[in-house]
C-alpha positions in Angstrom: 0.0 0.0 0.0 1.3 3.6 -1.0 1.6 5.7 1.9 -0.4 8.9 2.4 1.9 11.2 1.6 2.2 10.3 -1.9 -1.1 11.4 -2.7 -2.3 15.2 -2.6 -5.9 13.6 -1.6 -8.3 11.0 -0.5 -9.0 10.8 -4.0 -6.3 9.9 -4.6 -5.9 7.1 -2.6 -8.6 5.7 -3.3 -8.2 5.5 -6.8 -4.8 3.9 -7.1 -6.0 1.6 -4.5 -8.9 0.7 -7.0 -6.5 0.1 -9.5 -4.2 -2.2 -7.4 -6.8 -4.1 -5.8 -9.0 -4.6 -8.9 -8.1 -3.1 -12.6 -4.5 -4.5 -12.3 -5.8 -8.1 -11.9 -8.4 -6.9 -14.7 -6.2 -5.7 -16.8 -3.7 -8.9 -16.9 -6.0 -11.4 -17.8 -5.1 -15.0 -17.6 -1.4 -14.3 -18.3 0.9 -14.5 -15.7 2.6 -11.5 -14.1 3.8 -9.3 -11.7 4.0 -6.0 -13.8 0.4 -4.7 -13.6 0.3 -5.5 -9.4 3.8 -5.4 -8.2 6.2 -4.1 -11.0 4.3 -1.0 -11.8 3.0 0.1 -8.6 6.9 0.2 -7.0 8.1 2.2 -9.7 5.4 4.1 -9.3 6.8 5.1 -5.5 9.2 7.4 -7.2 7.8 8.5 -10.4 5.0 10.7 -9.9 3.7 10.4 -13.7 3.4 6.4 -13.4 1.4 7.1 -10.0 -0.6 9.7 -12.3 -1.6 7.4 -14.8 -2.8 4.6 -12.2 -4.6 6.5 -10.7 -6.3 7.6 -14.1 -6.8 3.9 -14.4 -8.5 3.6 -11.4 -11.0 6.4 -11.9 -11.6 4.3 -15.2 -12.5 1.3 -13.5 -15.0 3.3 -11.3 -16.7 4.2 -14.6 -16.8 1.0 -16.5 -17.8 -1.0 -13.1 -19.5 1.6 -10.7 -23.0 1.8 -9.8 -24.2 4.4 -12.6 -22.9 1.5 -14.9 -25.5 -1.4 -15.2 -24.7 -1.3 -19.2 -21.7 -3.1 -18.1 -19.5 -1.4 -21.0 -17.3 1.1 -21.7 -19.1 4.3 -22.8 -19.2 8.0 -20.6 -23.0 9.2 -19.0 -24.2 11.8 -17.5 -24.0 10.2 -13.9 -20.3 9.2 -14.0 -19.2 12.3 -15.9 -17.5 14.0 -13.0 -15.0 10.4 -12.6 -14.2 10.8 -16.0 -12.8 14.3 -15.7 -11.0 13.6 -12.4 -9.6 10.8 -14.8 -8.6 12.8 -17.5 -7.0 15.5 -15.4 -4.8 12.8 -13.6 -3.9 11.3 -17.2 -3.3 15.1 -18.4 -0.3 15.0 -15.4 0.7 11.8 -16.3 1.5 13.1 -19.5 3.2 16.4 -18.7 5.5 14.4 -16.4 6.1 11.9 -19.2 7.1 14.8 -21.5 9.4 16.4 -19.2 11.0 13.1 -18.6 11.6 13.2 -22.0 12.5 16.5 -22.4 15.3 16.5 -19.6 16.8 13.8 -21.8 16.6 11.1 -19.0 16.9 7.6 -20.1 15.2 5.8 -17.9 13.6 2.6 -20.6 11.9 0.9 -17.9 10.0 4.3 -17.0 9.2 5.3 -20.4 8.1 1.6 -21.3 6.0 1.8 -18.4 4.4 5.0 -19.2 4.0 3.8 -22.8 1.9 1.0 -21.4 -0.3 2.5 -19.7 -1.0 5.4 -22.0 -2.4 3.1 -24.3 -4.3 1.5 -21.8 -6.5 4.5 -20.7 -6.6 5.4 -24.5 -8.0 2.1 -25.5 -10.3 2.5 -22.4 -11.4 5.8 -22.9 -12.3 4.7 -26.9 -9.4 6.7 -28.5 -8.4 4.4 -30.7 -6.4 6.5 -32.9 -4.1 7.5 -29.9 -3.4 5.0 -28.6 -2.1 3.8 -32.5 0.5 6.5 -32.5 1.2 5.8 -28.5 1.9 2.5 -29.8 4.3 3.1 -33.0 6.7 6.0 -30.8 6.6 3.4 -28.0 7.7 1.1 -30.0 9.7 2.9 -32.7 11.5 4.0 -29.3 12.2 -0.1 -27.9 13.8 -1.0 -31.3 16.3 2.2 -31.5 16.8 1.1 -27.3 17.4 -2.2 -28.6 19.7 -1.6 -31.8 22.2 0.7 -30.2 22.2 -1.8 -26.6 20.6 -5.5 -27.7 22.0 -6.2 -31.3 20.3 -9.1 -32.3 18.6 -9.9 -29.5 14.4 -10.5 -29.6 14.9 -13.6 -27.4 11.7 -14.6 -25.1 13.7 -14.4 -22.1 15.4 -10.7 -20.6 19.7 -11.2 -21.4 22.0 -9.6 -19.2 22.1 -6.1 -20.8 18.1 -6.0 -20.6 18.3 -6.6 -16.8 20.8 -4.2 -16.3 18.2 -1.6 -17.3 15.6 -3.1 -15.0 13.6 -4.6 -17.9 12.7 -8.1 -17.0 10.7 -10.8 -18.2 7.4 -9.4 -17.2 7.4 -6.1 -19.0 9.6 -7.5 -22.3 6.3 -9.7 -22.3 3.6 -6.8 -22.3 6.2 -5.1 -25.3 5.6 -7.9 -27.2 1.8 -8.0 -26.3 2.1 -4.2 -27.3 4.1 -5.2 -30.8 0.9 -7.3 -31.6 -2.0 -5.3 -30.5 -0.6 -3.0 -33.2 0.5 -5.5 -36.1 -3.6 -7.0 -35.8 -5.0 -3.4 -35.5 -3.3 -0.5 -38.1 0.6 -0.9 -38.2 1.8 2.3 -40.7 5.4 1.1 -39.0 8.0 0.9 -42.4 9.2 -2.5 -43.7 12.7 -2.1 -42.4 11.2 -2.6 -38.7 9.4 -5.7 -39.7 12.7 -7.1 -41.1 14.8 -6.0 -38.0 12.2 -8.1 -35.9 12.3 -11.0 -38.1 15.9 -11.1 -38.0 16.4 -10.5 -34.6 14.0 -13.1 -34.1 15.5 -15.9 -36.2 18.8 -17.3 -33.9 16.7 -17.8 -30.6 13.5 -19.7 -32.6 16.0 -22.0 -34.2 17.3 -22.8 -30.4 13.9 -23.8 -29.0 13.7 -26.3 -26.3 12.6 -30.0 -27.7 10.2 -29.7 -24.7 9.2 -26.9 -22.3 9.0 -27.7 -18.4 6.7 -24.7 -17.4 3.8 -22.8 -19.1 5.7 -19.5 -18.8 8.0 -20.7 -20.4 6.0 -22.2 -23.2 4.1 -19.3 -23.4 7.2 -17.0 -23.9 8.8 -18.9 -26.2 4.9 -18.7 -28.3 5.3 -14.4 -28.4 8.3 -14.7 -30.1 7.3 -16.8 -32.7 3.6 -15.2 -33.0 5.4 -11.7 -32.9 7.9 -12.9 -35.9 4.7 -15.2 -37.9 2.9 -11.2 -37.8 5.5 -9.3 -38.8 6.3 -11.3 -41.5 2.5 -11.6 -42.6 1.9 -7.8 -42.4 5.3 -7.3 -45.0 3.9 -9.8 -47.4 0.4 -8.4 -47.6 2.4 -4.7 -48.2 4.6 -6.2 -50.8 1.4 -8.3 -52.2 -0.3 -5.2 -53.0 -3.2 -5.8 -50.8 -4.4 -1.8 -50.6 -4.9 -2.1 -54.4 -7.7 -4.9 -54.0 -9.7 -1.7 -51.7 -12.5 0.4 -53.1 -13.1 3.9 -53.1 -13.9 5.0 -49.5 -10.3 3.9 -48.9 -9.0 6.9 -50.7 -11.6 9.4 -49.8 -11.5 11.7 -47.1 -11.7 9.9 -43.0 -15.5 10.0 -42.0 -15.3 11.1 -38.8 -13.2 13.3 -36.3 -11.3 10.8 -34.1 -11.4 7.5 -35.9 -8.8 5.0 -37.1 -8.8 2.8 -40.3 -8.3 -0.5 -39.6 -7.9 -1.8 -42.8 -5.7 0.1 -45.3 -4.7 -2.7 -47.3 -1.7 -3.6 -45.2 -3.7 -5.3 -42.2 -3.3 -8.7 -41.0 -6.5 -9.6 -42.4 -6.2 -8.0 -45.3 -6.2 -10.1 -49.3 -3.4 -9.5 -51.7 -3.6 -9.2 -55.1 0.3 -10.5 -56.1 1.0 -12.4 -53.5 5.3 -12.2 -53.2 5.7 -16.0 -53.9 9.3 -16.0 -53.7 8.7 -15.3 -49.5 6.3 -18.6 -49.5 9.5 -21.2 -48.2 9.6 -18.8 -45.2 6.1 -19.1 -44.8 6.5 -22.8 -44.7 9.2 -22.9 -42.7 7.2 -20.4 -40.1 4.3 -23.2 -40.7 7.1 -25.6 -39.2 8.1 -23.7 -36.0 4.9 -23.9 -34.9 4.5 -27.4 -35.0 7.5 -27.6 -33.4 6.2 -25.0 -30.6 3.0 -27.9 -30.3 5.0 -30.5 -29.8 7.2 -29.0 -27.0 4.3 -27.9 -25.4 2.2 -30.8 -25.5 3.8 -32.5 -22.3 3.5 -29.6 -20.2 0.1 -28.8 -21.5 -1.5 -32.0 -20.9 0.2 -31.9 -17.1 -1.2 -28.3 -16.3 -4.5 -29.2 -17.6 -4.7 -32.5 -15.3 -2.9 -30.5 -11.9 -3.0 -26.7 -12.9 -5.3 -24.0 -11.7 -8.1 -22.5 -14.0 -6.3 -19.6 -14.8 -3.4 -21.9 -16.1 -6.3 -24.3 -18.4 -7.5 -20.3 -19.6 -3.7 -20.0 -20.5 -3.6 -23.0 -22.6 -6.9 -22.8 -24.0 -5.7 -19.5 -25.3 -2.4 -21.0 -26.6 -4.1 -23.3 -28.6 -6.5 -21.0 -30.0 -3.5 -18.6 -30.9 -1.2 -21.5 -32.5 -4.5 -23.1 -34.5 -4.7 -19.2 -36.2 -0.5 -19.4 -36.7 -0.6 -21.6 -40.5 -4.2 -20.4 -41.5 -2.7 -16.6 -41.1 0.8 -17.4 -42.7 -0.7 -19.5 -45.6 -3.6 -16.9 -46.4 -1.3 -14.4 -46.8 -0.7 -15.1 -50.2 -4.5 -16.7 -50.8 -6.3 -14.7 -53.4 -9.5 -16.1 -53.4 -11.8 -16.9 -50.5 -12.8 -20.0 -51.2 -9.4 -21.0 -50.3 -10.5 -20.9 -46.8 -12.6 -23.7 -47.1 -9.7 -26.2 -46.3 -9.8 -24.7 -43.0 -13.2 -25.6 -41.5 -11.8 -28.6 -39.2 -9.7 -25.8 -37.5 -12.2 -22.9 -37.5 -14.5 -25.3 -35.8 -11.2 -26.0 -33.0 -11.2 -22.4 -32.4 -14.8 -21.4 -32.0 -15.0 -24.9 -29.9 -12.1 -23.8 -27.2 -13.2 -19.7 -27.5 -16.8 -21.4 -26.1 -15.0 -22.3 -23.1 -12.7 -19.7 -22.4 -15.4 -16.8 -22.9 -17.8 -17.2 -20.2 -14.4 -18.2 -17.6 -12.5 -15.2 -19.0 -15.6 -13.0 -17.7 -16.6 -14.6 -14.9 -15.1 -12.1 -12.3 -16.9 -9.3 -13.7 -20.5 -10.2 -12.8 -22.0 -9.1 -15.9 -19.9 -5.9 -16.3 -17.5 -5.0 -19.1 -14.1 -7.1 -19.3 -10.7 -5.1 -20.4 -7.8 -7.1 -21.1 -4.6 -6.1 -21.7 -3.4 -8.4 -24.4 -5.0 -10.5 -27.2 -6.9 -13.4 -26.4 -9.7 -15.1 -27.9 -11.4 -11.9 -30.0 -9.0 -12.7 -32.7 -9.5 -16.2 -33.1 -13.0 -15.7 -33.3 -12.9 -12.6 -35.9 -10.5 -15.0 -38.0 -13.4 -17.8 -38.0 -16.3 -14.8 -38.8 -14.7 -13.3 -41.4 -13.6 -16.0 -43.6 -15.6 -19.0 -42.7 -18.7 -19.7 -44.9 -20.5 -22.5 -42.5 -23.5 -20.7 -41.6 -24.1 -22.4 -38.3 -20.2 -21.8 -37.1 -20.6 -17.8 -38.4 -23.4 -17.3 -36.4 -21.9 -19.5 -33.1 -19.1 -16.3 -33.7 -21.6 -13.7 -33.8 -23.9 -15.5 -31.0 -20.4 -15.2 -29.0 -19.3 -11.7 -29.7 -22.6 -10.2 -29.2 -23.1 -12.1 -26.0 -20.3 -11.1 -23.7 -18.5 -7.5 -23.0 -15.0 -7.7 -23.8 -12.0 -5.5 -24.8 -8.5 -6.8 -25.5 -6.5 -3.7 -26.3 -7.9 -1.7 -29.1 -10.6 -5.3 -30.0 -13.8 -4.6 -29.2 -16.5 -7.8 -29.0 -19.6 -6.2 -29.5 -17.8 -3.6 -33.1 -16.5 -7.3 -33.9 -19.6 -9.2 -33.6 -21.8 -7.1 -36.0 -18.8 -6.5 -38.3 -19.4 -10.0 -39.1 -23.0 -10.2 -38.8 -22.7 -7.5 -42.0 -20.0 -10.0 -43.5 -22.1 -13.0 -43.2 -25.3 -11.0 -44.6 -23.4 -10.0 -47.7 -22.1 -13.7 -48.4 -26.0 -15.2 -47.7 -27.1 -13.1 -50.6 -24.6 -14.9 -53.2 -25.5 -19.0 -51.7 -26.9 -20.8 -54.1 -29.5 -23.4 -54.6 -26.9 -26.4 -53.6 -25.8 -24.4 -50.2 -22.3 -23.2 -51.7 -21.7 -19.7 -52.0 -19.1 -19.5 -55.3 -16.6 -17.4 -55.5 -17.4 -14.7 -57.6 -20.0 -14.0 -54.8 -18.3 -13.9 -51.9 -17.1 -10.8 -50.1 -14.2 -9.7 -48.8 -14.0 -6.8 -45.7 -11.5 -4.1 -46.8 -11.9 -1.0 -45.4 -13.4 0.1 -41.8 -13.1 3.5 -40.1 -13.8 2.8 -36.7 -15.1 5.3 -34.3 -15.0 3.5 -31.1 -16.0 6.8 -28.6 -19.0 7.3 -30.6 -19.6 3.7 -31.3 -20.1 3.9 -35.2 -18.4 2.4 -38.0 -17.8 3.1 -41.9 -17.0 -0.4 -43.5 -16.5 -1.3 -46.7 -16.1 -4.4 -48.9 -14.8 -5.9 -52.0 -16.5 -8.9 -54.2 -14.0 -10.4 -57.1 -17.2 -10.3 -59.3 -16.9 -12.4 -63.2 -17.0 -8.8 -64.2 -14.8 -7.1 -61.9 -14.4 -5.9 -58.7 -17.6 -4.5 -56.8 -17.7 -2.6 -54.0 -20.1 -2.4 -50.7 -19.7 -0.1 -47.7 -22.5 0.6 -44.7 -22.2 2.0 -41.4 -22.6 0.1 -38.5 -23.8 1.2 -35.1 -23.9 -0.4 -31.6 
């Protein structure tokens, strides 16, 4: 517990106390870790601007899980408008020490990775999507110029000498890497030399994984690294494959509202090439190998922890699974330029939506019907994967039947903009099935464009059918 004179009121207090007791907890999810109860709160004791943002953080979780709540998400009223601007006044100090810190030219990594962190938690929170995407990139941009002048390639999944020697350890190279991902499935603008530094740097320690883990953490670790490299790699190839070119026209027009973010500019990880870079797809195969490699040295460990292990361990796993069953379909469909491609996958997209039905309801147990916010990527992902490119009927609306039904948020993915996203997908491909239940190819849509407007809970989408006669063009917005 912080002692009293650290804060300049009760207010205070009791909001960082909030966040220590509950949102940190919250905010880790299944994963883990001391950073978000222990690591972050101690540094806190001597940076007032990392005490600033907690506490912003715990006014948040006042909001989304106070009385004058009972929607249970994570939108501002009337009654808890007060909270939010003591909120935003203890984030606006936050940020005036994190500027100064920066401005004295202190090189404190641990602090600014910290105070990267948590900025784009309360911007996620708060629905400013588009913030948090640029608190994301500098935070990052600013890790890999750390880590090229003191870690030359180094991306390891456990903290080397040099990283400990600036206080980063396991824990908070972990939530970077959780960070490097939120932004590679969301709107990565970040230039193609990044991508290959990460690769690179990632290469040496994936070739030196263990035949078989003896911990989950471990297991677990070793999966970021590989899942960070697989993305990086993905989001290159869909650049190089000229994936913005297979967009329509509200791609190129002006953004349709204020404060929004598009999530889709051709580049995205669930974006579809048009010349798919064929000479990268032995790397793709060989990325296809490491994670079979990864299931197999898992499998012992697995199968113990789900026999002995706690519930928040089987989560863990369940998660794993989900996120190495997404691994080859991702890698492979980045050079798929048709849809019914796909198809092949319906054993595995039936794996997900069968391990996300599990996890779901345990993931938001402790919330008693409020809104969930999770730190990292969990289970949204998996299930957007299956909605968006699956054509079984009953599976597509199991997805949408799941989104629609709980209230989470893993970093910038929302359930709820997620689970009518592809109720709009589905609705488009139902119009092209035919009278023998198969929806062809020429009729089948593709999503391409979305500006997302998460604060006012509106979206501009738009989509792309490989027609006989071309390419057509859909968009609607979406409200929920």
């Amino acid at each position: 517990m912080q002692p009293a004179r650290l804060f300049e009121d009760e207010q205070e207090g009791r909001c960082f106390r909030i966040y220590c007791e509950e949102m940190a907890h919250q905010i880790k999810g299944p994963f883990k870790t001391s950073l978000w109860n222990q690591l972050i709160p101690q540094v806190s004791e001597g940076e007032p601007f990392i005490r600033h943002a907690i506490i912003a953080l715990g006014a948040m979780k006042k909001i989304t899980h106070g009385p004058d709540n009972a929607g249970g998400d994570f939108q501002l009223r009337p009654s808890n408008a007060s909270d939010f601007f003591y909120a935003l006044r203890q984030y606006e100090k936050a940020l005036q020490g994190m500027r100064q810190n920066i401005a004295d030219g202190k090189k404190d990594i641990q602090k600014a990775l910290i105070a990267c962190i948590l900025v784009f938690c309360f911007e996620t929170l708060t629905n400013k999507m588009n913030n948090a995407v640029i608190n994301a990139e500098s935070g990052l941009i600013l890790l890999h110029s750390w880590m090229r002048e003191n870690l030359p390639n180094h991306a390891g999944c456990s903290p080397c000498k040099e990283w400990q020697e600036h206080r980063i350890g396991e824990d908070l190279m972990i939530a970077f890497s959780g960070l490097d991902l939120q932004l590679l499935f969301f709107a990565d603008a970040r230039p193609r030399r990044m991508h290959e530094y990460v690769i690179g740097s990632a290469e040496g320690s994936i070739a030196r994984m263990p035949a078989e883990f003896v911990t989950l953490k471990g297991a677990h670790n070793f999966w970021m690294l590989i899942m960070r490299r697989n993305y990086h790699f993905i989001v290159m190839v869909l650049g190089q494959g000229k994936a913005a070119e297979m967009c329509g026209p509200l791609m190129h027009g002006d953004a349709p509202y204020e404060d929004c973010v598009n999530i889709f500019p051709g580049g995205n990880i669930f974006s579809t090439p048009k010349e798919p870079p064929f000479e990268l797809f032995p790397a793709c195969m060989r990325y296809c190998d490491d994670v079979t490699r990864w299931r197999k040295a898992s499998a012992k460990v697995f199968q113990e922890m789900e026999t002995t292990g706690t519930e928040e361990e089987s989560i863990l796993i369940a998660l794993l699974k989900i996120h190495s069953i997404m691994g080859p379909i991702m890698l492979t469909s980045a050079f798929f330029t048709t849809q019914t491609a796909y198809d092949q996958y319906l054993s595995e997209f039936r794996k997900i939506v069968t391990l996300s039905e599990w996890v779901l309801p345990r993931l938001m147990a402790p919330a008693a019907g409020k809104a969930v916010y999770h730190f990292d990527l969990g289970v949204l992902i998996g299930l957007f994967l299956v909605g968006a490119r699956c054509r079984d009927l009953a599976l597509r609306n199991k997805v949408i039947d799941l989104l629609l039904g709980y209230r989470l948020r893993e970093g910038f993915w929302d359930s709820a903009a997620a689970g009518l996203f592809i109720v709009w997908a589905r609705d488009l491909d139902e119009e092209g099935r035919d009278e023998n239940g198969e929806i062809p190819e020429e009729r089948r849509w593709f999503v391409t464009t979305a500006y997302v407007d998460m604060d006012k809970q509106k979206c501009l989408v738009s989509a792309t059918q490989k027609a006989l006669d071309g390419l057509k063009f859909r968009h609607k917005e979406i409200f929920w």
